[in-house]
DOLUM-160403 format. One record per residue: y, z, x of N, C-alpha, C in turn; residue in one letter. Coordinates in nm, 2 decimals, m for minus. Layout:
N
<atom <Y Z X> <Y Z X> <Y Z X> a>
...
//
This chain:
125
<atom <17.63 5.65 5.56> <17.60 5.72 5.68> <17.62 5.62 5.79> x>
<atom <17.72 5.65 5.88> <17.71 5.59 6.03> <17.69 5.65 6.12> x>
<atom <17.62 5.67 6.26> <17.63 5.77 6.32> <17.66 5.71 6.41> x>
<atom <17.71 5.80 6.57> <17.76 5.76 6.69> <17.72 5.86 6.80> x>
<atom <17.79 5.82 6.90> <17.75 5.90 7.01> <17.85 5.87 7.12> x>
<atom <17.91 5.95 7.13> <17.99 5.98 7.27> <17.99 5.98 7.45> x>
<atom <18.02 5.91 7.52> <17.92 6.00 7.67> <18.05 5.95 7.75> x>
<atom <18.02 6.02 7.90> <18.16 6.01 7.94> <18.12 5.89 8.06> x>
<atom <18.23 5.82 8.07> <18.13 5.71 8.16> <18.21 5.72 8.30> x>
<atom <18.10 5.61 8.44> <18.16 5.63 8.60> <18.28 5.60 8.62> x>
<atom <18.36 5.59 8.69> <18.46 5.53 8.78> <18.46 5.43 8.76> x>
<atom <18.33 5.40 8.82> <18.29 5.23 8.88> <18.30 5.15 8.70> x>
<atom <18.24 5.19 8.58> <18.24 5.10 8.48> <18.41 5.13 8.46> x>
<atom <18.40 5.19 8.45> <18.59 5.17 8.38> <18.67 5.08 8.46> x>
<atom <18.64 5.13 8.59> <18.67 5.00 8.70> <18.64 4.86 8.63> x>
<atom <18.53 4.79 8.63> <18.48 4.68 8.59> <18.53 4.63 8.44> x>
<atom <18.57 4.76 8.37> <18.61 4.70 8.24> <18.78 4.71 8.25> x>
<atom <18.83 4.76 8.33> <19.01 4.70 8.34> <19.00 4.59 8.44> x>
<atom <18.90 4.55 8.54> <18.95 4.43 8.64> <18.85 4.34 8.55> x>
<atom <18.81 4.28 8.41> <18.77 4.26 8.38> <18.67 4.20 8.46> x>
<atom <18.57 4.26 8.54> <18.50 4.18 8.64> <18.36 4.09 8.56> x>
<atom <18.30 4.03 8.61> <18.24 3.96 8.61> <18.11 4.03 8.53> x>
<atom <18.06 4.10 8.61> <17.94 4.21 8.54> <17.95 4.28 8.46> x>
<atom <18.07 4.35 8.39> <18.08 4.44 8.31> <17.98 4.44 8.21> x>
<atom <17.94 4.38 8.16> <17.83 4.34 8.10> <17.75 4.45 8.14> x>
<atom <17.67 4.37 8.21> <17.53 4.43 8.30> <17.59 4.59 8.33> x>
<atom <17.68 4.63 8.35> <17.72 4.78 8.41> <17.72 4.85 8.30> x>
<atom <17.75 4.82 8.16> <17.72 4.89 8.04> <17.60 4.91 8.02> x>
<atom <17.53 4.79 8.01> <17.38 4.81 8.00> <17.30 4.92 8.03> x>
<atom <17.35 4.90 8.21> <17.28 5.01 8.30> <17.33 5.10 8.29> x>
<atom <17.42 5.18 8.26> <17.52 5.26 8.20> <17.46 5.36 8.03> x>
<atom <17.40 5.27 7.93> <17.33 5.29 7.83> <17.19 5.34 7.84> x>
<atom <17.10 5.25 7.96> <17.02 5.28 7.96> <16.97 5.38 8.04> x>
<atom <17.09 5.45 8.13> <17.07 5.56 8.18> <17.08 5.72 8.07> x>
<atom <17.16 5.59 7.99> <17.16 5.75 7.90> <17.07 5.74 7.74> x>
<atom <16.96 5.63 7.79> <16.88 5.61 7.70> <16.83 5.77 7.55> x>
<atom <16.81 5.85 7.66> <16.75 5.95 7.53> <16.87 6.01 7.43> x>
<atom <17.05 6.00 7.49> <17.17 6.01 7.36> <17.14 5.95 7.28> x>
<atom <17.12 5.75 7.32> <17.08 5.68 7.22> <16.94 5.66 7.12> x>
<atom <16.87 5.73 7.18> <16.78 5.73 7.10> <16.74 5.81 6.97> x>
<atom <16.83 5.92 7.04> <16.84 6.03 6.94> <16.97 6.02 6.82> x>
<atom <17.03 5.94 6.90> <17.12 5.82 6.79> <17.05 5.81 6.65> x>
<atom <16.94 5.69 6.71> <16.88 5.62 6.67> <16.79 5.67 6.55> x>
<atom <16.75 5.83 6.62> <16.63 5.88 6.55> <16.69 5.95 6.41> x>
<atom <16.81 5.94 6.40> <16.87 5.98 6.30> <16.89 5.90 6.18> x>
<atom <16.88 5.83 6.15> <16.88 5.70 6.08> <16.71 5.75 6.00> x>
<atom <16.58 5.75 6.14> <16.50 5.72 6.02> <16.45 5.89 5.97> x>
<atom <16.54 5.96 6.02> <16.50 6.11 6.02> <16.39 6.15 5.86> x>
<atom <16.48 6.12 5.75> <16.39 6.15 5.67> <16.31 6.10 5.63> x>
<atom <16.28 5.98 5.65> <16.12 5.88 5.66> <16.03 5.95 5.77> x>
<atom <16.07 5.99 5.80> <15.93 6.13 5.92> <15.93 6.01 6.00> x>
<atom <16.01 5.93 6.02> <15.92 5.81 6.17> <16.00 5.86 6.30> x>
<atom <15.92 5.83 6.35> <15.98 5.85 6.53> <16.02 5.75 6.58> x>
<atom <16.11 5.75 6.68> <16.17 5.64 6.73> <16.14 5.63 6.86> x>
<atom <16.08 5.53 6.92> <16.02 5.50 7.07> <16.07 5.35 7.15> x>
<atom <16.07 5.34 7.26> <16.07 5.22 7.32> <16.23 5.18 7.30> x>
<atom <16.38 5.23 7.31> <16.41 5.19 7.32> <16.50 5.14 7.44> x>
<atom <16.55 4.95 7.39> <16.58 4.92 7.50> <16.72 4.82 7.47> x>
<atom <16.78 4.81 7.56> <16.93 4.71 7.55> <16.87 4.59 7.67> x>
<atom <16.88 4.44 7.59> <16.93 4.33 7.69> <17.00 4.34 7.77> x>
<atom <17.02 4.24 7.89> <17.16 4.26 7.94> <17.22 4.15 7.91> x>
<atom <17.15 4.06 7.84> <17.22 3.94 7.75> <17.26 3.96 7.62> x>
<atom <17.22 4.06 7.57> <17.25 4.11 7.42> <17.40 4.17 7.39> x>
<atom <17.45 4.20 7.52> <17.60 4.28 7.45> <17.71 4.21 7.49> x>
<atom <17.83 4.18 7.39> <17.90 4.11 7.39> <18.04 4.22 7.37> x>
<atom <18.16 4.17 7.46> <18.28 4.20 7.44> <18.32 4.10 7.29> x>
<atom <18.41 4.22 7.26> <18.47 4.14 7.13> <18.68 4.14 7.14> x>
<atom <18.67 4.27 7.27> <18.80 4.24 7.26> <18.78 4.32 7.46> x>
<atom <18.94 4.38 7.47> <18.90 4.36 7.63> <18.79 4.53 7.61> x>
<atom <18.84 4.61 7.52> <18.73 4.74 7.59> <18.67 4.77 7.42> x>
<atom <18.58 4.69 7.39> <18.51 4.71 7.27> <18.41 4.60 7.23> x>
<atom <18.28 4.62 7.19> <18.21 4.46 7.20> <18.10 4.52 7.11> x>
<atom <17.96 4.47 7.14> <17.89 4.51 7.04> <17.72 4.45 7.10> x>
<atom <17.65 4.55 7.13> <17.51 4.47 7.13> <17.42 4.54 7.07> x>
<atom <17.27 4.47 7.10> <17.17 4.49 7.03> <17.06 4.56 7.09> x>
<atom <17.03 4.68 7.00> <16.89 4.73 7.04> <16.77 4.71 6.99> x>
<atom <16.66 4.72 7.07> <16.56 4.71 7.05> <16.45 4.83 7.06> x>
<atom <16.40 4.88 6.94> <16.29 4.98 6.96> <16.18 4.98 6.83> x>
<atom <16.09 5.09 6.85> <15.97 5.11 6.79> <15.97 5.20 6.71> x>
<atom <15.94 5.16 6.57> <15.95 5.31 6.42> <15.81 5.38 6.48> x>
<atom <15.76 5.45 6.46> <15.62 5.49 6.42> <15.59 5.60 6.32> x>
<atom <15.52 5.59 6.27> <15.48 5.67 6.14> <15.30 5.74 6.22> x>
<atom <15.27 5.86 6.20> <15.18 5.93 6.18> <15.15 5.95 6.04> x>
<atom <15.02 5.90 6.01> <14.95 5.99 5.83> <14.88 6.07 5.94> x>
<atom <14.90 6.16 5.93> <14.79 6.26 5.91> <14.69 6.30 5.89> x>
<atom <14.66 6.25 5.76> <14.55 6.31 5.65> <14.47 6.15 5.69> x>
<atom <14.51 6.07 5.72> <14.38 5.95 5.77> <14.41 5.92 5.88> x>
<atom <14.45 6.00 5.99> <14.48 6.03 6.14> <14.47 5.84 6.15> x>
<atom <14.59 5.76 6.11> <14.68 5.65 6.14> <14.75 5.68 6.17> x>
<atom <14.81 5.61 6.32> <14.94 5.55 6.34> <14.99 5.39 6.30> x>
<atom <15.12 5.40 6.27> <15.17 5.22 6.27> <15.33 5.22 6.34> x>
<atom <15.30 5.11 6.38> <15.38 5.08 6.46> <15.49 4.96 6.38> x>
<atom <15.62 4.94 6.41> <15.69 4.86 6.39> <15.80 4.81 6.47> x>
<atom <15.82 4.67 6.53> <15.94 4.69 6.57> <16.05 4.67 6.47> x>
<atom <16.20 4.70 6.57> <16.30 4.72 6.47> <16.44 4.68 6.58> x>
<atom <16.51 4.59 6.51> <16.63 4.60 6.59> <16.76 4.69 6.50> x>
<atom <16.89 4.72 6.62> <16.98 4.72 6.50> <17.12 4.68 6.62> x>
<atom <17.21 4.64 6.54> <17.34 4.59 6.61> <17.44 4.73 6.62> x>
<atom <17.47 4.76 6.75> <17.56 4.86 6.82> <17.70 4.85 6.81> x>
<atom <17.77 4.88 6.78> <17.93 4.83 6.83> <17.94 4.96 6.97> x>
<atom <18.05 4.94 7.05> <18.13 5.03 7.15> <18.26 5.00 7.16> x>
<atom <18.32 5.09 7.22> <18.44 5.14 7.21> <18.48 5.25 7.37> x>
<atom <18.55 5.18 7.46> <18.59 5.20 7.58> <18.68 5.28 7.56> x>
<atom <18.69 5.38 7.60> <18.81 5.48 7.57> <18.86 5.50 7.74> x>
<atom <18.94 5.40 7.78> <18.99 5.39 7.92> <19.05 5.48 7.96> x>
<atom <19.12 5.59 7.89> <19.22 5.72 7.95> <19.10 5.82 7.92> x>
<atom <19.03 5.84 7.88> <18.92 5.96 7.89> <18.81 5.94 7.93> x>
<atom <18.78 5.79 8.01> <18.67 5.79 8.06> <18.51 5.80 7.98> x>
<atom <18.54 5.76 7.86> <18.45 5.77 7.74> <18.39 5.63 7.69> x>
<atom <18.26 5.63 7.66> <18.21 5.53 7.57> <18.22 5.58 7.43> x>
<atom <18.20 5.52 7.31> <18.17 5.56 7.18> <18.09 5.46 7.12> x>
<atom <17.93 5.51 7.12> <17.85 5.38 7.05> <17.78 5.42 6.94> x>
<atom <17.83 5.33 6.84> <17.82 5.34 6.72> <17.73 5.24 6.63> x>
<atom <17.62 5.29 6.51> <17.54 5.23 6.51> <17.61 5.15 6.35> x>
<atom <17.49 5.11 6.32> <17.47 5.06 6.16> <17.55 5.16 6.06> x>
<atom <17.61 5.09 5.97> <17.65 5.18 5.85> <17.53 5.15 5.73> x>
<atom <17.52 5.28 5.72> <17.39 5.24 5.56> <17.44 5.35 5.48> x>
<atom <17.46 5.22 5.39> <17.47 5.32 5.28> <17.41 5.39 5.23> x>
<atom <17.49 5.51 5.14> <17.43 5.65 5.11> <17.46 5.65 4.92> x>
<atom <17.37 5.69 4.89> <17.36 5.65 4.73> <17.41 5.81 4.69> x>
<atom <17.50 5.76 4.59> <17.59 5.86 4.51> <17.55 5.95 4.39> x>
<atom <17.48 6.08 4.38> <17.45 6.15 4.29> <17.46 6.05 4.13> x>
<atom <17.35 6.07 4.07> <17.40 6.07 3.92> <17.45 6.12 3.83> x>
<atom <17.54 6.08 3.73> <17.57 6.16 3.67> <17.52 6.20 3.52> x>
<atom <17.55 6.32 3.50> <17.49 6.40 3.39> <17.56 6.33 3.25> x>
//
């Protein structure tokens, strides 16, 4: 299982990521974390069948790296939580995980993509 997430990005970042300016960096960031609840809901998919919630999440602006001119990779930061119920506990955990993206310069598109976990293969009879 990998999941991703699509969104369509400003002028101004695609700008910054063809003049490779200086901040692009930071403009993704701020860019991400405007669209914090896509990602999170990203995110919440991963621990969907462990009943945890996913909270607090957040991107560095030191954490994300280009790896080529429109594709790089950073790191997030957020909170599992688990409710029991039946002994009215919460717990808390933090949790990172490493992002890749993918600039899609003619459509004006990001593509951020998370962890691949593997998915275990029926047994056989």
């Amino acid at each position: 299982m990998q999941e991703n997430v699509t969104l369509n990005i400003t002028s101004e970042v695609v700008a910054a990521v063809i003049n490779n300016e200086a901040d692009k960096e930071q403009r993704i960031v701020d860019f991400i974390m405007k669209h914090q609840a896509d990602l999170q809901a990203m995110i919440a998919s991963y621990w969907f069948t462990r009943k945890a919630n996913v909270l607090n999440v957040s991107v560095s602006g030191d954490g994300i790296r280009f790896t080529t001119a429109v594709s790089g990779m950073f790191v997030v930061k957020y909170t599992v939580s688990y409710f029991f119920a039946c002994d009215d506990i919460t717990t808390n955990k933090q949790e990172t995980m490493i992002c890749t993206f993918d600039v899609d310069l003619g459509r004006h598109a990001i593509t951020i993509t998370g962890e691949k976990e593997p998915e275990r293969v029926p047994d056989e009879f």
